[in-house]
ZAMARGU-4260 file (C-alpha; in steps of 0.2 Angstrom, whole numbers, plus 5000, padded with zeros to 4 digits):
<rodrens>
0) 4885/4964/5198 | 4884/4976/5184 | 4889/4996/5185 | 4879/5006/5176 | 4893/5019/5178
5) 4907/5005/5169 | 4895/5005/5155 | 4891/5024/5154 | 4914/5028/5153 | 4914/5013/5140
10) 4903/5018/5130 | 4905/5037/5131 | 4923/5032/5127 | 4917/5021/5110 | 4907/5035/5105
15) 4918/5050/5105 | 4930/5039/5094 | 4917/5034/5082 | 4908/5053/5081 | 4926/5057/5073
20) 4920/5045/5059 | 4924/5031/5053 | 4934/5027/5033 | 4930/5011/5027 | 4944/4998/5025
25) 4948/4992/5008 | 4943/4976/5013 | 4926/4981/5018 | 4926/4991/5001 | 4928/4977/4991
30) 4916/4965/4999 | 4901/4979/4997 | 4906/4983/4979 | 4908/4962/4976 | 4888/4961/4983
35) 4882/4976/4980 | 4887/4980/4961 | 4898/4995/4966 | 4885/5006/4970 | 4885/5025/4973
40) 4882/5032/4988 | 4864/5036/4985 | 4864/5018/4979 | 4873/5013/4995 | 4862/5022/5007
45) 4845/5012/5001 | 4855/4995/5005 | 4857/4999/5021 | 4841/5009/5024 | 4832/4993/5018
50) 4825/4982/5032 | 4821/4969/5019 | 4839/4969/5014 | 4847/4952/5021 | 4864/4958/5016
55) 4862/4974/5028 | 4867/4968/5045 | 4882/4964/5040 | 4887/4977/5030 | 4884/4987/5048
60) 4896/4974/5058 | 4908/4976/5045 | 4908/4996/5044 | 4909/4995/5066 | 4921/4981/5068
65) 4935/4990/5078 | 4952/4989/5069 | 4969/4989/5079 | 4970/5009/5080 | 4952/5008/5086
70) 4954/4998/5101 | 4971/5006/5104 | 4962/5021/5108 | 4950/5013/5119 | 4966/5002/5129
75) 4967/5016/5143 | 4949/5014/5150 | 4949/4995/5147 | 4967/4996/5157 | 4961/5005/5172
80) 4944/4994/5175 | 4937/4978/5175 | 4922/4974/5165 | 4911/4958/5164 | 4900/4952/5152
85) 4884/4961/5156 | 4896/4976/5153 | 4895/4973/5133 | 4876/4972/5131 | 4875/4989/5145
90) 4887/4998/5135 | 4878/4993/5120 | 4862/5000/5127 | 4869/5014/5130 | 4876/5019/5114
95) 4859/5012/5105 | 4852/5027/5118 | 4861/5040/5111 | 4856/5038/5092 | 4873/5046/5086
100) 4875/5046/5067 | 4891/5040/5062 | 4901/5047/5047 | 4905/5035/5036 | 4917/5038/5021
105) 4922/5028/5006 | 4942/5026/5003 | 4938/5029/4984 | 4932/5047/4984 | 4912/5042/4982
110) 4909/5052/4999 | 4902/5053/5014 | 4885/5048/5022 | 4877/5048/5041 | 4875/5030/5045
115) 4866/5025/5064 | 4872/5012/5074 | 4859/4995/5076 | 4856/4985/5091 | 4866/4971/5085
120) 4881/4980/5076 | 4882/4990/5094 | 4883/4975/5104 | 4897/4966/5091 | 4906/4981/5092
125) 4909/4981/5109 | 4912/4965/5112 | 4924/4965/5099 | 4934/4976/5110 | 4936/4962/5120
130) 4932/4970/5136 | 4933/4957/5149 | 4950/4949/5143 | 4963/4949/5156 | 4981/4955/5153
135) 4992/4942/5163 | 5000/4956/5177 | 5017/4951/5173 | 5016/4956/5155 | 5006/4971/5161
140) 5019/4977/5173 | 5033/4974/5161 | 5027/4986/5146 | 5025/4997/5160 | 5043/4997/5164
145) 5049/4994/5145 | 5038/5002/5136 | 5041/5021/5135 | 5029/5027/5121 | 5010/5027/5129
150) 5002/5022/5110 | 5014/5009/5107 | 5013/5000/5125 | 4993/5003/5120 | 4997/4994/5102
155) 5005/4980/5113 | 4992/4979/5123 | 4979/4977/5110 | 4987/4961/5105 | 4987/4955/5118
160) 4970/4956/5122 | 4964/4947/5105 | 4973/4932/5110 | 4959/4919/5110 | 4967/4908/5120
165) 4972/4908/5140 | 4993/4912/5138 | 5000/4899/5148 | 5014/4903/5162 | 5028/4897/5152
170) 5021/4905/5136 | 5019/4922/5148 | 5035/4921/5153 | 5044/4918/5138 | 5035/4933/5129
175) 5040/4944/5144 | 5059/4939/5141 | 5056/4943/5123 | 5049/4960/5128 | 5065/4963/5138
180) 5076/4958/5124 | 5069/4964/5111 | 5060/4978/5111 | 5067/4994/5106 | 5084/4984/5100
185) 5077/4974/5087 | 5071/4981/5071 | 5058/4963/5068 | 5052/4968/5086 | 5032/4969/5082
190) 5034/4956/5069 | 5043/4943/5081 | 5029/4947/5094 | 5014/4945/5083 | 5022/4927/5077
195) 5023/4921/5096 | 5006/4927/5100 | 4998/4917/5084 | 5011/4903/5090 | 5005/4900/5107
200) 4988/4900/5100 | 4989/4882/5092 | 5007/4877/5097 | 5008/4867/5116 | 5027/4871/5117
205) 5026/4868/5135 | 5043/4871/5146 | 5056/4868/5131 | 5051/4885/5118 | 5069/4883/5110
210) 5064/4864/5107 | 5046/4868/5103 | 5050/4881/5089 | 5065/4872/5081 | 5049/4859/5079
215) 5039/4874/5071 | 5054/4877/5061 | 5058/4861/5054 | 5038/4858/5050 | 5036/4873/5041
220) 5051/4868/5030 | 5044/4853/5028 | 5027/4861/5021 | 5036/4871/5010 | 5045/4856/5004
225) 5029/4846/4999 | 5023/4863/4992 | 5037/4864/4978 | 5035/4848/4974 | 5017/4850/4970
230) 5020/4865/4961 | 5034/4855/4951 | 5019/4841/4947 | 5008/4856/4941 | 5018/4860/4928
235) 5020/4841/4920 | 5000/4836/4923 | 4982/4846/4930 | 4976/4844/4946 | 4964/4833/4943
240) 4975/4820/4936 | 4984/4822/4951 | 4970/4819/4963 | 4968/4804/4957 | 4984/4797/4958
245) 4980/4801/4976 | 4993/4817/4977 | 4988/4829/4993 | 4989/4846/4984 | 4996/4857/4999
250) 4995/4874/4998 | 5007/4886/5006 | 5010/4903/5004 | 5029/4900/5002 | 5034/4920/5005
255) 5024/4919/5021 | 5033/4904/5028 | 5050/4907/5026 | 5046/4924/5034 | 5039/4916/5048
260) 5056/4903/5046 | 5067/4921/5047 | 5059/4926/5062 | 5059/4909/5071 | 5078/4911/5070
265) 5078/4929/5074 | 5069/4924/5093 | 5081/4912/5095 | 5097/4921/5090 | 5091/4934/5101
270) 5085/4924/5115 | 5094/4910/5117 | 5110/4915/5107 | 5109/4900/5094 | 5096/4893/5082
275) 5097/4875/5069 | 5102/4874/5053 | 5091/4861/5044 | 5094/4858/5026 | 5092/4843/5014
280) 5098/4825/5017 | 5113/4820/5018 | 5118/4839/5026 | 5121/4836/5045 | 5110/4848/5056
285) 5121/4862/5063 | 5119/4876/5077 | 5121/4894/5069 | 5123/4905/5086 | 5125/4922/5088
290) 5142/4921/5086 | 5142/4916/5069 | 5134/4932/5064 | 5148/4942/5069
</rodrens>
């Protein structure tokens, strides 16, 4: 059953944060100087005045889509109750009731201007918040213990809660023994964490992670292999010739990956002292372990 006084310390919480004001992102920037012609701020204020404007609505999800910092600052409510569902549209209500209006600024120095919340950006904003996700207790506990510093254990927390999928227990527990290893010894810490977290999303690993990310590894070698190859085919025909020959262009973002190959071998170094060594045929696979760093 819904508390009404869950939804009043929600949102009371939501909007002192946002009654500080709110800089738009870059990102946001860009996508309303891309639709809108880079308007000025008188310019701006008509668009979203406009009920005719189609274009409108999302401009307001955009400007009140919680960043990280955000819902860090909203983690310690969310940390010491429960919420469900009915929760979001209450809290939305709520805040709707209030009327606040919002500062707004733009990064670029075109100013300020008072911007009110609508029913719909109100309830995205909550929700995207993700007020009903469950922290599994064993991770909870553990950054708890671990975690010294309130507004990082908060950061952690954060991603955490924007997993979109259920965490299973071997993924739990692995991420707990990476937390215990890592953390505050390892200078790729919050890199290495954000990987396993996007990992877990789409990887079933199951029992074996050691086998399960030496798999990761050796597939994203592989894409970066097939990648160079295209690009080496670019530079002797078009892509349209190519296409026909029946060649899969593959794009990779080739920095990216071998990022994500140097923090594969980082977990493992640190977790289970050892990672693999894959190179090109006919080079025999060998097992670089923590002892060959030193």
């Amino acid at each position: 059953m819904q508390d009404p006084a869950k939804a009043f310390m929600l949102g009371e919480a939501i909007l002192e944060l946002i009654q500080q004001g709110i800089t738009l992102s870059d990102a946001v920037t860009h996508f309303i100087d891309s639709t809108f012609s880079a308007p000025s701020l008188e310019e701006f204020r008509r668009v979203i005045e406009d009920p005719q404007n189609a274009d409108a609505e999302t401009i307001f999800e955009l400007i009140f889509f919680p960043d990280r910092e955000m819902q860090a600052a909203i983690e310690p409510v969310l940390q010491k109750t429960s919420f469900i569902p009915e929760d979001i549209d209450a809290a939305a209500d709520w805040l709707i009731a209030q009327n606040p209006a919002i500062p707004v600024t733009f990064p670029d120095g075109r100013g300020s201007l008072l911007v009110h919340l609508t029913r719909s950006s109100a309830r995205q904003m909550v929700g995207r918040f993700n007020i009903t996700k469950k922290i599994d207790p064993r991770l909870a506990t553990l950054l708890e213990r671990v975690v010294g510093d309130p507004m990082d254990r908060n950061r952690l927390r954060v991603l955490l809660r924007n997993v979109r999928s259920r965490l299973s227990d071997a993924g739990c527990s692995f991420l707990c023994d990476a937390i215990q290893k890592m953390y505050g010894k390892s200078a790729f810490f919050d890199d290495a964490f954000t990987f396993l977290l996007e990992f877990f999303e789409y990887a079933d690993v199951g029992q074996d992670m050691y086998a399960g990310l030496m798999r990761e590894k050796k597939a994203i070698l592989k894409s970066i292999a097939r990648s160079e190859k295209n690009e080496k085919a670019l530079l002797a025909s078009n892509a349209e010739v190519l296409m026909l020959k029946g060649v899969h262009l593959l794009s990779v973002d080739i920095p990216d990956a071998r990022k994500k190959i140097t923090l594969i071998d980082h977990i493992c170094i640190n977790l289970f002292g050892k990672t693999e060594i894959y190179g090109p045929a006919p080079q025999e696979e060998r097992t670089f372990s923590a002892d060959t760093l030193k």
